[in-house]
Each structure stands twice: as C-alpha cells, then as structure tokens.
MDAnalysis code that builds the backbone (N, CA, C; Angstrom):
import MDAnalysis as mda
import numpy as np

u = mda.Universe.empty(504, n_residues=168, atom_resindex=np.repeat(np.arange(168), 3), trajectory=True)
u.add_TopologyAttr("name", ["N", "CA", "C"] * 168)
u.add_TopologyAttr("resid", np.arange(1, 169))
u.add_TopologyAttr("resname", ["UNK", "UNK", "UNK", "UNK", "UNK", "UNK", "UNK", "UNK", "UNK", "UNK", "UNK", "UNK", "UNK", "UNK", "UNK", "UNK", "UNK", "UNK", "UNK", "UNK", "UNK", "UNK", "UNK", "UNK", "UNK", "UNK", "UNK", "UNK", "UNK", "UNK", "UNK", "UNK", "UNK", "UNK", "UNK", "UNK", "UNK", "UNK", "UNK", "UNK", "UNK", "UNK", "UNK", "UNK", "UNK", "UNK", "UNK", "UNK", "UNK", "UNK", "UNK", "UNK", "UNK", "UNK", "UNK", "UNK", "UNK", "UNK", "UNK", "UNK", "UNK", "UNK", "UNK", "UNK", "UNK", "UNK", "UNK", "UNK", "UNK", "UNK", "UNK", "UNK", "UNK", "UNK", "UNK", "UNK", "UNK", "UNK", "UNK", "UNK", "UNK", "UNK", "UNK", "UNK", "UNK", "UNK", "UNK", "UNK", "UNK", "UNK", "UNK", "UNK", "UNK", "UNK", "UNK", "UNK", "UNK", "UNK", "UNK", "UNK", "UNK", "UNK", "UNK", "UNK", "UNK", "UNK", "UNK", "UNK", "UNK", "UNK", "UNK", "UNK", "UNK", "UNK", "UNK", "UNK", "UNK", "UNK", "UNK", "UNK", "UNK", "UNK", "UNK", "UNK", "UNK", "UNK", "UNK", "UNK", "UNK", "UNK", "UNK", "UNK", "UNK", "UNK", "UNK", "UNK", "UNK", "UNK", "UNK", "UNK", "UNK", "UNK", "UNK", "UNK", "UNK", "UNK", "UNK", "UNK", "UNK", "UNK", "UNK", "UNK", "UNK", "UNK", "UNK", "UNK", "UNK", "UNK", "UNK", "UNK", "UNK", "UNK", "UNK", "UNK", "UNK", "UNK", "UNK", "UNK"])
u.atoms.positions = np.array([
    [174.080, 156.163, 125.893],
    [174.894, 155.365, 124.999],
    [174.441, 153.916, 125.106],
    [174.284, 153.093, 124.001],
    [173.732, 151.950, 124.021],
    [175.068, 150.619, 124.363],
    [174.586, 149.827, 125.260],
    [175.486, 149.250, 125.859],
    [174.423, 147.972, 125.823],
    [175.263, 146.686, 126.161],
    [174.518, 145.624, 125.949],
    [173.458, 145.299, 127.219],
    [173.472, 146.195, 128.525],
    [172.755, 146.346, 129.122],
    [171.069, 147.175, 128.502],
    [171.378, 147.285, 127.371],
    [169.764, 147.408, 127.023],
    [169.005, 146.297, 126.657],
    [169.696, 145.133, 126.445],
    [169.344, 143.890, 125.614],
    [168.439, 143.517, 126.612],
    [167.070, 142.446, 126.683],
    [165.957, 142.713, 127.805],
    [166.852, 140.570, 127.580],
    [167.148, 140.655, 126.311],
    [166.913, 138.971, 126.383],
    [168.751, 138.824, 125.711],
    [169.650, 139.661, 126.159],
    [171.539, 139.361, 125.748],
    [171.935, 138.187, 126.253],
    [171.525, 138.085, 127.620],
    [171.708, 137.089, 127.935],
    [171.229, 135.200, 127.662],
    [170.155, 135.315, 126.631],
    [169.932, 134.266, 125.721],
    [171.096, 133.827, 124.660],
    [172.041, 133.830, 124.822],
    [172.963, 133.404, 123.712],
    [172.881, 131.871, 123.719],
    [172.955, 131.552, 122.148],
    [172.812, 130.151, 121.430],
    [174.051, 130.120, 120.548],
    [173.955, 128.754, 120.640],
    [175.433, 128.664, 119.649],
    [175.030, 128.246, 118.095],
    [175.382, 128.843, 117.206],
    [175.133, 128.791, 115.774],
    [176.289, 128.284, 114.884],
    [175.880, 127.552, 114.078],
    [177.129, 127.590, 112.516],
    [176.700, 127.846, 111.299],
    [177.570, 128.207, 110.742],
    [177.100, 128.747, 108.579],
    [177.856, 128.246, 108.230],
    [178.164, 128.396, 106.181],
    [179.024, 128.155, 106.055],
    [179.801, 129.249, 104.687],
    [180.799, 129.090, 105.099],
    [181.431, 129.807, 104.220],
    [180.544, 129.824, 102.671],
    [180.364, 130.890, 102.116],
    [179.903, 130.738, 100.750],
    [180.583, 131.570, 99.432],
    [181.604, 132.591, 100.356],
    [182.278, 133.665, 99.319],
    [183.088, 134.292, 100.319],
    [184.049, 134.722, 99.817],
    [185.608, 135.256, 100.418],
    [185.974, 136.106, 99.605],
    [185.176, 137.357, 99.900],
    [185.623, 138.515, 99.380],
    [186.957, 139.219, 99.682],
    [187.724, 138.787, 100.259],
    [188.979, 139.565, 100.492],
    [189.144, 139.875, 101.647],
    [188.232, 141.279, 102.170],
    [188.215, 141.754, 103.402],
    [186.800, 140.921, 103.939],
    [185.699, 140.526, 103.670],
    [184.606, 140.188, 103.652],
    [184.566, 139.100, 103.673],
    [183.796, 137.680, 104.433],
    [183.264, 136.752, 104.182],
    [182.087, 136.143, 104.309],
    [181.491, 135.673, 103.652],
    [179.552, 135.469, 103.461],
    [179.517, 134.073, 103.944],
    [178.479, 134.569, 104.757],
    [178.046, 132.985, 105.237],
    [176.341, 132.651, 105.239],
    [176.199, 131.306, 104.875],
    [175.131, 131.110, 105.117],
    [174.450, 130.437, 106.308],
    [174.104, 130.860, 107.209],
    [173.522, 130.160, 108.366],
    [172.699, 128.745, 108.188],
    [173.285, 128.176, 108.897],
    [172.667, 126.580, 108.796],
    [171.283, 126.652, 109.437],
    [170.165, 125.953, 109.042],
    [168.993, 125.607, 109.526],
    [168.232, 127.195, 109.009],
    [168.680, 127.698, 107.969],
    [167.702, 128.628, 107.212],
    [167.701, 130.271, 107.844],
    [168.767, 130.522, 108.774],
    [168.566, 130.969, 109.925],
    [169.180, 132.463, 109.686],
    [169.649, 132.629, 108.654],
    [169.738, 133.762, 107.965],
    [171.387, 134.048, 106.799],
    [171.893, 135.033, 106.512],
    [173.004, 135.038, 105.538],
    [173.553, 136.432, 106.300],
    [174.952, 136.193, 106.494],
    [175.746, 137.230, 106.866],
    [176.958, 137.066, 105.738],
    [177.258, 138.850, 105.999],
    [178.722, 139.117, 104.861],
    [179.118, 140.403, 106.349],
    [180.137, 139.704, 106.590],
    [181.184, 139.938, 108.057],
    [182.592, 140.033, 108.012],
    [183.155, 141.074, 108.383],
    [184.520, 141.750, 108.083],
    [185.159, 140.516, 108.720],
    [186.289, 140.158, 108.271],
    [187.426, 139.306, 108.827],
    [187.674, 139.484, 109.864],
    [187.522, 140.595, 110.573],
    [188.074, 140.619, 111.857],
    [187.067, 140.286, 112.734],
    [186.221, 139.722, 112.342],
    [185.176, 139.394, 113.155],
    [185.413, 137.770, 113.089],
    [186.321, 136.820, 112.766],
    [186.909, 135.467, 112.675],
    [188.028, 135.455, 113.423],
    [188.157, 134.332, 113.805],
    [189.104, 133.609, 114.523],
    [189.575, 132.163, 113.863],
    [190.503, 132.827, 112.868],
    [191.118, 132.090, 111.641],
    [192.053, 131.197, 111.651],
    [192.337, 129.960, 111.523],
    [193.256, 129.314, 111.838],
    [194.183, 128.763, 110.350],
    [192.679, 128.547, 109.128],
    [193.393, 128.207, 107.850],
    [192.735, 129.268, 107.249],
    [193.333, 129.536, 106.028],
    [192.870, 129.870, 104.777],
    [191.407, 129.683, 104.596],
    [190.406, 130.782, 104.106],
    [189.097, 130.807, 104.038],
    [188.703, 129.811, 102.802],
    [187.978, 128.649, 102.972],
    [187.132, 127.904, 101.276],
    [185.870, 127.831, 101.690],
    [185.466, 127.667, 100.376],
    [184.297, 127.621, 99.966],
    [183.774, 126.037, 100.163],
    [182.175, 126.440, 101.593],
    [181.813, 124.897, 102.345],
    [182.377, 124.790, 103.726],
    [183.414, 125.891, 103.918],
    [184.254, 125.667, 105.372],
    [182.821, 125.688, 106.432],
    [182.910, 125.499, 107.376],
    [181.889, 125.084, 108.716],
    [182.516, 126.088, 109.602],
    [181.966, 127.281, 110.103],
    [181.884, 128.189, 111.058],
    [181.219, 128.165, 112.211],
    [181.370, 128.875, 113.113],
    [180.383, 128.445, 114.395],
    [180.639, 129.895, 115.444],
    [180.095, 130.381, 116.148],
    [179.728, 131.080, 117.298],
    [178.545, 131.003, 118.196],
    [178.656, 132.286, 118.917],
    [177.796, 132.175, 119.603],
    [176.669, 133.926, 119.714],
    [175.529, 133.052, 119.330],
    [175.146, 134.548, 119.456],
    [173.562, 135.062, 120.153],
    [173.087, 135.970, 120.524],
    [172.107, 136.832, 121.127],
    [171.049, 136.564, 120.150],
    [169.504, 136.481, 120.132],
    [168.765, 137.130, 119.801],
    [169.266, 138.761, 118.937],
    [168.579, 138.740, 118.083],
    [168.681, 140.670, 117.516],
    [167.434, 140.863, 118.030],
    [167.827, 142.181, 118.485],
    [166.787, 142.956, 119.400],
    [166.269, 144.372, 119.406],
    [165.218, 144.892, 119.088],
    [165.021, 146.942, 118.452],
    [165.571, 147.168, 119.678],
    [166.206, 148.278, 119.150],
    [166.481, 148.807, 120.417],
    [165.488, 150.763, 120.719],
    [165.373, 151.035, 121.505],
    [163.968, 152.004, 121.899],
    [165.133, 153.832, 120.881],
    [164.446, 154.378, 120.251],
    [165.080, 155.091, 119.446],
    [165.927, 156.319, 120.911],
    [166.248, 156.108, 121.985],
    [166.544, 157.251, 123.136],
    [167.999, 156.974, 123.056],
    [168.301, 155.325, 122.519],
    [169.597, 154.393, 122.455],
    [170.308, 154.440, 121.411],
    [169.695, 155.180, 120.514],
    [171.090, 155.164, 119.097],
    [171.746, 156.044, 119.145],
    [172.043, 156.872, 119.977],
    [173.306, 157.834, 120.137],
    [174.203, 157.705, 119.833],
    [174.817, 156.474, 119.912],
    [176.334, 156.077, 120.071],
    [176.131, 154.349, 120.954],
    [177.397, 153.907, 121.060],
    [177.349, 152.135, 121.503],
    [178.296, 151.874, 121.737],
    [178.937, 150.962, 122.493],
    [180.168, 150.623, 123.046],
    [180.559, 149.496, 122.649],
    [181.100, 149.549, 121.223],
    [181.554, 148.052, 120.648],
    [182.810, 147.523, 120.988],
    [182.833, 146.159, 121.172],
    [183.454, 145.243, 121.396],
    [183.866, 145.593, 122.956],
    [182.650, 145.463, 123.659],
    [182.925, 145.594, 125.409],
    [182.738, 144.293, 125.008],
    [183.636, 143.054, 126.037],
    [183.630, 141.625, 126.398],
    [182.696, 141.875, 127.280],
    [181.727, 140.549, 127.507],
    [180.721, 140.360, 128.364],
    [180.942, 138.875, 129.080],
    [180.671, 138.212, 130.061],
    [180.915, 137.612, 131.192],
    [180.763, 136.262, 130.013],
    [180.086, 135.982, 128.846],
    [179.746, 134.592, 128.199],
    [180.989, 134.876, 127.067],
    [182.163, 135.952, 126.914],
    [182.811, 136.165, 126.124],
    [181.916, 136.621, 124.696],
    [180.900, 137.338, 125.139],
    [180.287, 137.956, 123.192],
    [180.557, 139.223, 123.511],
    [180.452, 139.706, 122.652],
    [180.389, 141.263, 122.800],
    [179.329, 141.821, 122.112],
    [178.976, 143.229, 122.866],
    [177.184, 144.137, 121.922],
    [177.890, 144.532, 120.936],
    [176.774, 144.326, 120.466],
    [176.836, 144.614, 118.715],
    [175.921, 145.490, 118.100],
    [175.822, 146.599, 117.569],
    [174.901, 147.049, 116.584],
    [174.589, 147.547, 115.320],
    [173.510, 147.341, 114.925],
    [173.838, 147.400, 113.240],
    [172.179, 148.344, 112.890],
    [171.956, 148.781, 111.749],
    [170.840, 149.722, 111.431],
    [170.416, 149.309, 110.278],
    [168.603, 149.014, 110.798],
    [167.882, 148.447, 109.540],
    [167.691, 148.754, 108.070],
    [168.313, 147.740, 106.747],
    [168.355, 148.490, 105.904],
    [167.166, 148.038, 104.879],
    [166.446, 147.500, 105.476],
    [165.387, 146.760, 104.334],
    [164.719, 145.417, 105.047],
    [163.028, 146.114, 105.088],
    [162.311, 145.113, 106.024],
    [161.241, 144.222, 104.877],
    [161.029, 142.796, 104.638],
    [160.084, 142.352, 103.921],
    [159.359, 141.980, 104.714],
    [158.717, 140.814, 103.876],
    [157.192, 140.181, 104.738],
    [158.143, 139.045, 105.879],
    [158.718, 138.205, 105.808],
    [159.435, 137.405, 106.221],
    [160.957, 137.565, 107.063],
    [161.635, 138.691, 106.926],
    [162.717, 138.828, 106.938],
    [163.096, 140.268, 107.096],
    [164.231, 140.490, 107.733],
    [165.107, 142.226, 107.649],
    [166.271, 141.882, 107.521],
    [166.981, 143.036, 106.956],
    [168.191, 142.771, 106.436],
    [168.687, 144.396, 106.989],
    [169.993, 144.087, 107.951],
    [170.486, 145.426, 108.484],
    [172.274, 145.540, 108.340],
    [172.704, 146.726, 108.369],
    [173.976, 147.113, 108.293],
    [174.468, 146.732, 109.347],
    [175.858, 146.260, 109.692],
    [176.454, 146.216, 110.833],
    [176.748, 147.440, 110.986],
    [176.819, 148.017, 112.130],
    [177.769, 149.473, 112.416],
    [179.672, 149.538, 112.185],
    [180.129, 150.297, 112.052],
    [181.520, 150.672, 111.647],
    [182.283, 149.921, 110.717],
    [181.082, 149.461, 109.875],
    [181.151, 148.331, 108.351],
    [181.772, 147.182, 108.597],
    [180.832, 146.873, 109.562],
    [181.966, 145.718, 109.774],
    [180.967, 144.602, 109.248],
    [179.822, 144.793, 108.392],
    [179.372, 143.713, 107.838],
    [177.860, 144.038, 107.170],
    [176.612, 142.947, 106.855],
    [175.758, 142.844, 106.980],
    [174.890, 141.788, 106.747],
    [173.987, 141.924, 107.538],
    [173.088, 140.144, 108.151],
    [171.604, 140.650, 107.338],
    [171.150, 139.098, 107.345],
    [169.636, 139.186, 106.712],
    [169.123, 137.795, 107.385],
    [168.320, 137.874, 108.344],
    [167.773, 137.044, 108.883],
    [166.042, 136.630, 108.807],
    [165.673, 135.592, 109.041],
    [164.003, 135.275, 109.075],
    [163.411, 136.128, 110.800],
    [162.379, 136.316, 110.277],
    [161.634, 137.309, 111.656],
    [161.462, 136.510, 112.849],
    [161.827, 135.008, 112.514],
    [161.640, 134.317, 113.798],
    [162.942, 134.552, 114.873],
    [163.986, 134.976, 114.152],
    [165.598, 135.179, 114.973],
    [165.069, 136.659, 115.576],
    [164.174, 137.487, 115.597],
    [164.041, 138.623, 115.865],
    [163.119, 138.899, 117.000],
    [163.599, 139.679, 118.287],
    [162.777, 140.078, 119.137],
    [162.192, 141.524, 118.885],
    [160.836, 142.262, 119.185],
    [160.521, 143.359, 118.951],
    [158.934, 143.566, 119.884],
    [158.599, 144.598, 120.124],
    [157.320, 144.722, 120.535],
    [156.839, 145.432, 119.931],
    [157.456, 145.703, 118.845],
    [156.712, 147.304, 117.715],
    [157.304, 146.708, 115.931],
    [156.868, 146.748, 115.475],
    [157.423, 146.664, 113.764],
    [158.573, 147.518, 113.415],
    [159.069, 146.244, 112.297],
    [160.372, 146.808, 112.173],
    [160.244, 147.653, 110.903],
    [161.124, 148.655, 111.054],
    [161.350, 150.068, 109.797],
    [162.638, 150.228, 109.469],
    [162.719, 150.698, 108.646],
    [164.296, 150.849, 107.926],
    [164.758, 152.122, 108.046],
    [166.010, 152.121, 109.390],
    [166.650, 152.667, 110.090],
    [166.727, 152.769, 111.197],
    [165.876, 151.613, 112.128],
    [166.035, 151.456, 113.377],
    [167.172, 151.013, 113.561],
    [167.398, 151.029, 114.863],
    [168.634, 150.228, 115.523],
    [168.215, 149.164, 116.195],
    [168.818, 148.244, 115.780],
    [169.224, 146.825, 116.537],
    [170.117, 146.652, 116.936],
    [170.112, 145.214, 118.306],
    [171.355, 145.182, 119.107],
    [171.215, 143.346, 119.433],
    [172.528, 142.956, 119.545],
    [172.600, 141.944, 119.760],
    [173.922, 141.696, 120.510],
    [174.005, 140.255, 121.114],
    [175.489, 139.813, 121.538],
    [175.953, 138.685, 120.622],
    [176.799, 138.914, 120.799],
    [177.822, 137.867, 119.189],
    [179.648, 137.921, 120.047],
    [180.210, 136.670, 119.990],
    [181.195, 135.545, 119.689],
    [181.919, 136.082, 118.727],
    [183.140, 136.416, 118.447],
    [184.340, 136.111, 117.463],
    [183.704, 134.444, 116.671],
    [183.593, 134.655, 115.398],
    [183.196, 133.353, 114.655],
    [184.543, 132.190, 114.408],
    [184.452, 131.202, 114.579],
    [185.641, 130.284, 114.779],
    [185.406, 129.324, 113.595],
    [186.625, 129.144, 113.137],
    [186.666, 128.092, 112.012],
    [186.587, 126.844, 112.763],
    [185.535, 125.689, 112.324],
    [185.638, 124.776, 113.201],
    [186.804, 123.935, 112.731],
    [187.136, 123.809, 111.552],
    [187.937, 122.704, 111.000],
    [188.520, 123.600, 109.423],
    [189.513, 122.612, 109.191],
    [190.368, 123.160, 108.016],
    [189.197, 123.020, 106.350],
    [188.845, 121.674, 106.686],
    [188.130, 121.472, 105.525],
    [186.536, 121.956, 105.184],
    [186.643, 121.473, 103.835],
    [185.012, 122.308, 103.623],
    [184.161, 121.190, 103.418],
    [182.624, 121.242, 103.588],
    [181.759, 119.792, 103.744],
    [181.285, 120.290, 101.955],
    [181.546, 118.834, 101.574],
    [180.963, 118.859, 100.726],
    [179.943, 118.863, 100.183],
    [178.846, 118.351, 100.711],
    [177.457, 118.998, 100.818],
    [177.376, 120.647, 100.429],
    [177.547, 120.967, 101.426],
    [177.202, 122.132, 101.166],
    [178.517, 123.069, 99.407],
    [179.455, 122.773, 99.529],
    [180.083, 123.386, 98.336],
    [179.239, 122.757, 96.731],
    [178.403, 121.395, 96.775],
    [177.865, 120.834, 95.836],
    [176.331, 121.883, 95.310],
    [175.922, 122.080, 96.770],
    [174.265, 122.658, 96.826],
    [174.686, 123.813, 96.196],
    [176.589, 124.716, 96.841],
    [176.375, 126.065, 96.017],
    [176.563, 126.078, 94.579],
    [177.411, 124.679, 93.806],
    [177.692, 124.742, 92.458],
    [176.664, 124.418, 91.762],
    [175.137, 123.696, 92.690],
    [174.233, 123.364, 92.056],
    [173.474, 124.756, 91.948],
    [173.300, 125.690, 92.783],
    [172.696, 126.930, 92.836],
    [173.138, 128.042, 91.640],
    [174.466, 127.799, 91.410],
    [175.355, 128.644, 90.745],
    [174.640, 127.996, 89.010],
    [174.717, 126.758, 88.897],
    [174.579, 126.376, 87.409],
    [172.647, 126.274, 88.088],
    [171.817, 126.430, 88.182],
    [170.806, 127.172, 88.199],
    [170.688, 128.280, 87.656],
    [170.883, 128.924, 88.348],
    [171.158, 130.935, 88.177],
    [171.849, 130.984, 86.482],
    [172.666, 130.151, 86.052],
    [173.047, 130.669, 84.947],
    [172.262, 129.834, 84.123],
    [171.578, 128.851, 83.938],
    [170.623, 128.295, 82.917],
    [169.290, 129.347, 82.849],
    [168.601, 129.521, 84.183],
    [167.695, 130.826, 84.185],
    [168.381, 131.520, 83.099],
    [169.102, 132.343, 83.553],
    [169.850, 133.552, 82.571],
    [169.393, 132.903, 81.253],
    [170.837, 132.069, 80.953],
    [170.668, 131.833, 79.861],
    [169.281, 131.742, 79.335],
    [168.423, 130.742, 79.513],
    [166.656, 130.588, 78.752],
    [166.038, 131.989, 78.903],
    [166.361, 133.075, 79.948],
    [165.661, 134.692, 79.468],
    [166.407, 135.291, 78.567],
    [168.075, 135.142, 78.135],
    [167.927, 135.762, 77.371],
    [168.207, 135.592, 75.788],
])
C-alpha cells in the first residue's frame, strides 16, 4: 500500500501560493503563481475563512510530485498527517505533453497540471502512472482579491472572446 514513505524526496516540502481563478461550487481552480502549474481542488481540500473570489491569494505547502514504482498503486493511505502537517497524496496520470503532465487527483478530489520542472522521475512519464506527493490543507491568506491578478483574468477572458469572435 502506498504510503508517503515511498516519497525518496516528501520530505522537500516548499511553500507555494495561486490564485483563485473559478469557484465552481464544489471545485476551486487555481492558478499557481510563478508559472508553476493550475489546479481544480475539491473544497475540502481549503481552509476557508471567507467566501471564495475571483484574485483571492492562496497558499500551502507542498512536496515535489513524484512516479511512484508501478508495485505501489494498489491502494494509499490518504490523509495520514505527517510530522510537517501535509499529508500523501495521490493522483493518476491523465495526459503527458512536451512540457508538462496533467493528472487526476485520487477519490476526485481534484486535478493539477504542472511544468516538468515541479516533477521528480527517473523513467518518463505515461498516462496512467501513479504519482505521489505531500500537500498542506490550502489556506486563504486574506479576505480580499489582488487586483492584478483578477485584471490579467478579465484581460484573458476579453482575448479568448475577440479570437472567437474574428474566427467566426
């Protein structure tokens, strides 16, 4: 059974922030600051203090993602607390490019798409391996949303629809 004692590097945890970009209901999407990848993560994976907006500033703490050797996907022991307060995590690869993989969280509790530099491996990645990482409850840092970032998404948003519009 895969336990966070397979992780060779769990104990590397870094502290990260995104930011809110969509509030699906049960779901919230974030974009990782410094390019560092895009997660859509069940609510219960937050530690909520206000109401979710769009631009809010998030933060945890998290592991390297790491293959894990195919003898380990049996089964996994989620949400064991670990001595830095993260808990193992695993999720199954759903789509590998030149730059990037993008994998399921396990028991739907989400899914991440990160650059290959956040990724440890000694073999290439394929779609349906298992990965494992340690991850933090994500914490709202503050009530408000930075405006920066809510401007870049309304600038992204009226992008995407002028494209449209001039194709069709």
């Amino acid at each position: 059974m895969g336990n966070a004692n397979n992780l060779k590097y769990g104990s590397c945890v870094n502290y990260y922030e995104g930011v809110v970009v969509e509030d699906r209901g049960d779901i919230v999407t974030l974009d990782v600051k410094g390019r560092l990848g895009y997660f859509e993560i069940a609510k219960d994976m937050f530690i909520a203090q206000y109401p979710f907006k769009l631009g809010q500033v998030v933060g945890w703490k998290m592991s390297f993602v790491e293959q894990l050797a195919p003898e380990m996907c049996t089964g996994y022991e989620r949400g064991v607390m670990n001595p830095d307060n993260t808990m193992y995590m695993e999720g199954t690869v759903s789509l590998v490019e030149d730059c990037a993989i993008s994998w399921n969280i396990k028991d739907d509790q989400g899914f991440c798409k990160t650059p290959m530099r956040m990724l440890l491996s000694d073999i290439p990645f394929e779609v349906g391996q298992t990965v494992g990482w340690n991850m933090s409850k994500i914490v709202q840092i503050s009530e408000d949303a930075d405006d920066k970032y809510v401007s870049n998404i309304h600038n992204r948003e009226e992008r995407a629809k002028e494209i449209s519009n001039r194709n069709n």
